[in-house]
TIVEX-549505 format. One record per residue: residue in three letters; x, y, z of N, C-alpha, C in turn. Coordinates in steps of 0.1 Angstrom, whole numbers, padded with zeros to 4 digits, always signed. Layout:
! TIVEX-549505
ALAXYZXYZXYZ/...
//
This chain:
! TIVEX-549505
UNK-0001-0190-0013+0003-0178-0006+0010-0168-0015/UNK+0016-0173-0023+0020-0160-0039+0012-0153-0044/UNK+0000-0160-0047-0014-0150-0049-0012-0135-0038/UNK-0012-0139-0024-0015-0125-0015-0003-0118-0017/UNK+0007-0122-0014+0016-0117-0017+0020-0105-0029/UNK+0019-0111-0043+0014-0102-0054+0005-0095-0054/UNK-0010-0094-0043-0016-0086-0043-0012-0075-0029/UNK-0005-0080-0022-0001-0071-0013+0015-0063-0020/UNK+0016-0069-0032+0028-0058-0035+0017-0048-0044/UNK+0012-0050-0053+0004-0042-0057+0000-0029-0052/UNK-0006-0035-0035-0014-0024-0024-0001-0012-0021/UNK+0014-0020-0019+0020-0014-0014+0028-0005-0022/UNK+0027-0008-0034+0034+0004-0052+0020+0012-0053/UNK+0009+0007-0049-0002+0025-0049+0003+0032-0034/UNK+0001+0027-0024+0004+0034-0016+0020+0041-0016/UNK+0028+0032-0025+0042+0041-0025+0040+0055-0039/UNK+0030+0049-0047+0029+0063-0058+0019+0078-0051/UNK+0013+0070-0043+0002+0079-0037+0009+0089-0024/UNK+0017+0081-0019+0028+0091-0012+0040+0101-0023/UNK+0044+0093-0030+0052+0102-0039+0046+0109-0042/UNK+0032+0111-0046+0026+0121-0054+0025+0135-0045/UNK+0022+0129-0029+0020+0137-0018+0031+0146-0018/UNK+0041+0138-0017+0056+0144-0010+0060+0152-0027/UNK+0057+0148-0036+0063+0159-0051+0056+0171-0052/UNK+0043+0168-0051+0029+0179-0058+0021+0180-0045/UNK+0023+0177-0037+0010+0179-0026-0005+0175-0027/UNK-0003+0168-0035-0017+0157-0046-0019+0143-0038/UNK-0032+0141-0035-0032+0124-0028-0043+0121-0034/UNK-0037+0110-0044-0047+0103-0055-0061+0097-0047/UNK-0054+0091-0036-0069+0086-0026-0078+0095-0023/UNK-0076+0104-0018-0086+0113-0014-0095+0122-0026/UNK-0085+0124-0035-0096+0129-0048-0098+0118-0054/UNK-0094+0104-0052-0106+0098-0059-0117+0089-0055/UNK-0114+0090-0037-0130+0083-0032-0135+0096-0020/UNK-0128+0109-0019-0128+0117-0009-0120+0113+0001/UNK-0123+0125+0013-0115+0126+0023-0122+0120+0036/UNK-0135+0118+0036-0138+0113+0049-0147+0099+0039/UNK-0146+0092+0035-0153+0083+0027-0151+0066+0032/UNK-0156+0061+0029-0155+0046+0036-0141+0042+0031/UNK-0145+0041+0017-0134+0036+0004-0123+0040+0006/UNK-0120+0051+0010-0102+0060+0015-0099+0052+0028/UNK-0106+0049+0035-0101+0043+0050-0099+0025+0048/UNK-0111+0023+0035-0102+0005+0031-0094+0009+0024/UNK-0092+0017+0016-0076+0020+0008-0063+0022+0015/UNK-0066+0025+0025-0055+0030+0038-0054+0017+0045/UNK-0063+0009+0047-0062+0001+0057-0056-0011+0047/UNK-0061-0016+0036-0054-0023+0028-0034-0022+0025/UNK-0036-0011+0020-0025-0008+0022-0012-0004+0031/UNK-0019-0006+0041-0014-0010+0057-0012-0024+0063/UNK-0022-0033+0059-0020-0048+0057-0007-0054+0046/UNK-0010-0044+0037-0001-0050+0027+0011-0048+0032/UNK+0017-0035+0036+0027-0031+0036+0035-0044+0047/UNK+0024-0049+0061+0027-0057+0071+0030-0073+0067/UNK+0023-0079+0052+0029-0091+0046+0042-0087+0038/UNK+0050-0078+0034+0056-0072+0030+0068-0076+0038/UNK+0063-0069+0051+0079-0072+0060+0081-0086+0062/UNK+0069-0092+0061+0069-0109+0063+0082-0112+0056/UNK+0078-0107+0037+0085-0111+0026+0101-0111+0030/UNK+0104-0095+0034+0112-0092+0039+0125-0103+0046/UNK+0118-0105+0057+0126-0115+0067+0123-0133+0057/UNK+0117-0129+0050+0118-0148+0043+0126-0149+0033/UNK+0133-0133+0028+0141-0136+0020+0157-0132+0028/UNK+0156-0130+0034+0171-0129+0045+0176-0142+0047/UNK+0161-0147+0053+0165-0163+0060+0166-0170+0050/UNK+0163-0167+0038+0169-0178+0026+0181-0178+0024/UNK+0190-0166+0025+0206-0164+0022+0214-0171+0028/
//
């Protein structure tokens, strides 16, 4: 399970640079680099939507470790 994990933090530091980029410069790396209505932008989004959801998993399994 560390395997997904490190790839869902991965998903979730593009989707946090891909917002910062939004919210600094009004620039969204996703969209200029598979477009705006494209397959690839909607699994980039959706991935990164998954990821962000094993994340909160992470979240609460390191609380309950303390």
């Amino acid at each position: 399970m560390e395997t997904v994990q490190k790839i869902a933090l991965v998903f979730t530091i593009i989707g946090a640079i891909n917002w910062g980029l939004i919210g600094f410069f009004d620039f969204n790396l996703v969209t200029s680099l598979f477009g705006t209505e494209s397959a690839l932008t909607s699994i980039v989004y959706a991935l990164v939507g998954i990821a962000g959801l094993i994340n909160i998993g992470l979240l609460f399994n390191h609380i309950e470790s303390h």
